[in-house]
N, C-alpha and C positions, 0 to 999 in steps of 0.2 A: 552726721546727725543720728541723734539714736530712736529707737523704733517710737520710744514715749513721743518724741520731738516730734514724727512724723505724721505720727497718729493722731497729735493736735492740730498739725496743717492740712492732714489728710479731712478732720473733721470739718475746719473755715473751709476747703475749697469744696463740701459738699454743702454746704448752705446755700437752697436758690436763689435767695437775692442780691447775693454777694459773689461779683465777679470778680476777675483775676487781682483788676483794678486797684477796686475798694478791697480784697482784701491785703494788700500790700500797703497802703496808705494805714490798715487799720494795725498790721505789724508793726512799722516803722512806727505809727505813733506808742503802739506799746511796749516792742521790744522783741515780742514770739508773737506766734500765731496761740502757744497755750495761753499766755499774758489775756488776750485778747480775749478769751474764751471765760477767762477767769474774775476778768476785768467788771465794775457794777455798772451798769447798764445804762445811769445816768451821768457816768464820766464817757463812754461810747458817747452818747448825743451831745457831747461838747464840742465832736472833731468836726472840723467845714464838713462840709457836706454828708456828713451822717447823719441819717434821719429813722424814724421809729421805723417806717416800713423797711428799710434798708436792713436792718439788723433783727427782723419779727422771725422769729425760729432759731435765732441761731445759739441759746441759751440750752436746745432741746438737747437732753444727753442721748438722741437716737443718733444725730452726728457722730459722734464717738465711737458708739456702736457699731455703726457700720464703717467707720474709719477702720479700725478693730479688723474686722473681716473683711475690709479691701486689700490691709496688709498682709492677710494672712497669705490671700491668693497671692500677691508680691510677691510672698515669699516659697512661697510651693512653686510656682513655676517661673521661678530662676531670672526673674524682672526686675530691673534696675529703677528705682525713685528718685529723681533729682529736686532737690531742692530749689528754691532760685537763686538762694546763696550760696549756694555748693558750688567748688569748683569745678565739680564736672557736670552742671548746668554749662549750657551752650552759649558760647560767649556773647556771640550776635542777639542771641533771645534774650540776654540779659537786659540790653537795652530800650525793649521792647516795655514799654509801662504794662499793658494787657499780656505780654507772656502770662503763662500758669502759674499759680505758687508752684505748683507738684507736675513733673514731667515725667512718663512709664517709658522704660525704653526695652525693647529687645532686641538679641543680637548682641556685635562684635563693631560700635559705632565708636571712632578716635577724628575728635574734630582738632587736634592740636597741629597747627601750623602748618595746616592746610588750604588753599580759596575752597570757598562753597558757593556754588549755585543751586538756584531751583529753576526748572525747566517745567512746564505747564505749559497747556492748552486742550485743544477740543478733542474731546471722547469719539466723534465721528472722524478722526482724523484720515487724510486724503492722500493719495500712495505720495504725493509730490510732500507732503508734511512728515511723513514717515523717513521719507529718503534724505529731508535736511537734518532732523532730529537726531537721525543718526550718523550723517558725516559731520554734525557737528558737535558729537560727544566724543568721537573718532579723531576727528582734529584736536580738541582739548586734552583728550589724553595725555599729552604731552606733558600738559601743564600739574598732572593728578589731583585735579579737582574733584572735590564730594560732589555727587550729583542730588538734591533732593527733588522729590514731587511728590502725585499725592496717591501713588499707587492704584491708578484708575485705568479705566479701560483708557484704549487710543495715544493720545501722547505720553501723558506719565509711563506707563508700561513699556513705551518703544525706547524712553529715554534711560529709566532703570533698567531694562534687560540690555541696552547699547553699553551702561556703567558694566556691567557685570564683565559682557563679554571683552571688555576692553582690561579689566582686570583693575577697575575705580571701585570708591565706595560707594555706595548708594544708600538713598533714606528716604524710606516709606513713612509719609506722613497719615494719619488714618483719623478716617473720623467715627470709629467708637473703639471701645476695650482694646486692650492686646486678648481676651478669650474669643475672639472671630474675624474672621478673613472676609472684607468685601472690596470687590466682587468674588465671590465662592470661587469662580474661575480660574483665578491669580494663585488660587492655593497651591499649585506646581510651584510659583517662584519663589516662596515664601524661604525654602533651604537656601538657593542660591544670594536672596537678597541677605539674609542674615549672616552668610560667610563671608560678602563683601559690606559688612554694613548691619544696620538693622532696621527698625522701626520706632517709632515717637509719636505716642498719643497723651491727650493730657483728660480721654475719657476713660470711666472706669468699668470693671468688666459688668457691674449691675446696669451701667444706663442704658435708657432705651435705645435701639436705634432708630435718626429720627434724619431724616435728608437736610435739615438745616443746620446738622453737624459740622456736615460739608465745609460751612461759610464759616463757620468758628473755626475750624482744623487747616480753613487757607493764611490764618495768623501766623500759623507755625511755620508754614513753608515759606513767606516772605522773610521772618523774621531770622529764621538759622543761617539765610546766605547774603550774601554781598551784593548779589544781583538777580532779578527772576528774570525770567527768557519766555517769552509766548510766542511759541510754535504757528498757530494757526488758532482762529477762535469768531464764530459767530458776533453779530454784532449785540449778545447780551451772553452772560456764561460766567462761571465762577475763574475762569482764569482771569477774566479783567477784573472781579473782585481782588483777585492777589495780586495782580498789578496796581490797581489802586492803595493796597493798603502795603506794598511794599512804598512805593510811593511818599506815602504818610510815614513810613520809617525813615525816609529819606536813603532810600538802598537803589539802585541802580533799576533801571528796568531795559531790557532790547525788545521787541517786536520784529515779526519777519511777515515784510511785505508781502502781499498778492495782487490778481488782478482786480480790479475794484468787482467785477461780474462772477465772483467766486464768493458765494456766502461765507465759507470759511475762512477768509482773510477780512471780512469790514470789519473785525474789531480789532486785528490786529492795526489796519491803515488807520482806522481811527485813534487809537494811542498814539501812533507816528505825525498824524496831522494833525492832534491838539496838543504836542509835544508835552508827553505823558509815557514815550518812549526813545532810544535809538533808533534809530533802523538798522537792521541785522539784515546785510544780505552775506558777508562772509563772516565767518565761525572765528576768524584772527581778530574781528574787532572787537571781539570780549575781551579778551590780555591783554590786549593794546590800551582799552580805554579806561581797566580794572588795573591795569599795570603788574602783569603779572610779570613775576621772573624765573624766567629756567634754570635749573642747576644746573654747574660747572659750565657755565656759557653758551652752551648750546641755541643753536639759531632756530626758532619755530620754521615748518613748513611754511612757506607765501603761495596761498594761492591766487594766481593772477590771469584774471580774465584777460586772453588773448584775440587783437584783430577784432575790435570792438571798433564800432562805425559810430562816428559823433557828427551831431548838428554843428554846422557853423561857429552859432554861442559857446555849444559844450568845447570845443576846441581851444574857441579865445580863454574858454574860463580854465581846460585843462593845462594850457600853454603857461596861462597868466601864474595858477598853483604851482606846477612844474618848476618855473624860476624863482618863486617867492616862498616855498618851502610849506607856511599854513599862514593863512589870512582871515580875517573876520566878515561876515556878509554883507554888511554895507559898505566895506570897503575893496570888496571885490564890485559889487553893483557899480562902485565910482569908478574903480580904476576897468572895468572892464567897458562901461557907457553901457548897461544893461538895468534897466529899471526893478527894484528890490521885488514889487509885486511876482516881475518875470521872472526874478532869479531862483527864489523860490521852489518854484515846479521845476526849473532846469537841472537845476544842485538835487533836485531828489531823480532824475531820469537821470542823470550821473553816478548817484549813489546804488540805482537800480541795476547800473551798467557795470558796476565792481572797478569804478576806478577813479571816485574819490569817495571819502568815509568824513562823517561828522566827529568833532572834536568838543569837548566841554567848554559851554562860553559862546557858541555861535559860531566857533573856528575849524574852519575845513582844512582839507589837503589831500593832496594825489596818493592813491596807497601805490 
């Protein structure tokens, strides 16, 4: 794309009433985002759903202007611009209708023919959250997955500095400019994350910073991976925003149990019990259920819960899986004489006990 191109998407994606959305719909119907710009104003309000407020400003030649001079910083400080048609636009973001027309990236970021995850959860994260986060970027290593999230205090940070030190990429998703660092704090890891990886925002270094960014920039981290992962999460928080709207992309989601008496786990059990997640109690059930595969054959670690005590039920139900390989719920409830209500909570005290995992479809099995 050349800089004229850019500087005319750069200008549509700086119009405020026009989002990622409408302006790609407003592309496609024209051709380019300059088409659109250049476009009479009464062929605009022909397209579905364009309406006069939709398109009020966006004729104003100060867009361009400051197009103009977002590029320039682009290009002084060494920042990559993706188009959404570019192929080095992110492939999973492609499919995303609300992706950005225009993506800033910095850093040393290679998404080709790699899994990508995002890992999120709570900012007040709890040493027992900390310690799965981390044996569970530590176990995937294997697989050299991109780790994204959202470069935030508490989990994001435990999960990119666990990518780092494992020698993965990592991707800081941010929600303002690439000209500032939040939290200020994080500015120590800013070297390390950009040698393994980089950063992706779709705001520019003039906007304000404003905390409902936040909730716009958890697009991006749904969208770039296969699957998002919540660590631990209050029962309201932007990570079940990103759960949800990964969700709506139809992209995997895990959740990792807690006690119900743990503030920090009711959002997680809630995604699990309005089946709106997995449940993740071991870090192998990502590759398993994502189907990952290791080069030159190599066998992932298994880790298996040892000398595990089972109820009665969980026995007949572990026996019953054991011999039948993987079964589906109510035909475990039949063949086992346990009522679907009760199976229910047993199959997740099972699942809790690391030694059966749920399958796509309602189908379990012994790991």
């Amino acid at each position: 794309m050349t800089d004229q191109q850019l500087i005319y998407a750069l200008a549509l994606q700086h119009v405020p009433k026009i989002g990622a959305t409408t302006a790609k719909k407003l592309i496609n119907h024209c051709g380019s985002a300059e088409a659109v710009l250049n476009e009479k104003k009464s062929t605009l309000l022909k397209i579905d759903g364009i309406g006069t407020i939709t398109i009020e400003g966006l004729f104003d030649k100060f867009h361009l202007e400051e197009a103009e001079r977002e590029l320039q910083f682009v290009r002084d400080n060494n920042i990559f611009a993706h188009y959404f048609t570019d192929d080095t636009y992110p492939g999973k973001l492609k499919h995303c209708v609300d992706g950005p027309i225009v993506l800033f990236q910095s850093g040393n970021i290679n998404l080709k023919d790699q899994p990508i995850i995002s890992i999120v959860g709570a900012r007040k994260i709890t040493t027992n959250g900390i310690a799965f986060c981390e044996k569970l970027v530590e176990t995937l290593a294997q697989f050299n997955p991109v780790i994204v999230s959202g470069f935030a205090y508490g989990t994001d940070i435990t999960a990119q500095k666990a990518a780092v030190r494992h020698n993965l990429q990592t991707i800081g998703c941010l929600a303002h400019g690439l000209n500032q660092i939040y939290p200020k704090a994080h500015k120590k890891y800013v070297a390390d994350i950009e040698r393994h990886g980089g950063f992706y925002s779709d705001f520019w270094s003039t906007d304000t910073f404003d905390r409902n960014n936040f909730l716009k920039r958890n697009r991006i981290i749904a969208g770039l991976s296969e699957a998002t992962i919540v660590i631990e999460s209050a029962e309201k928080g932007g990570s079940l925003v990103t759960a949800d709207i990964a969700n709506s992309y139809d992209r995997e989601v895990f959740a990792v149990p807690g006690r119900t008496t743990d503030s920090q786990s009711v959002g997680c059990n809630n995604l699990i019990k309005f089946q709106k997640a997995h449940l993740l109690s071991n870090p192998l059930d990502i590759p398993y259920l994502l189907n990952w595969q290791l080069e030159k054959d190599e066998k992932p670690v298994v880790q298996k819960q040892l000398f595990v005590e089972l109820e009665p039920d969980e026995k007949t139900i572990y026996n019953y899986l054991k011999e039948h390989d993987k079964e589906l719920l109510d035909v475990i409830a039949f063949e086992c004489g346990i009522p679907s209500y009760k199976l229910a909570s047993i199959l997740l005290n099972m699942e809790l006990k690391g030694v059966i995992r749920p399958l796509p479809g309602k189908l379990f099995e012994v790991i």
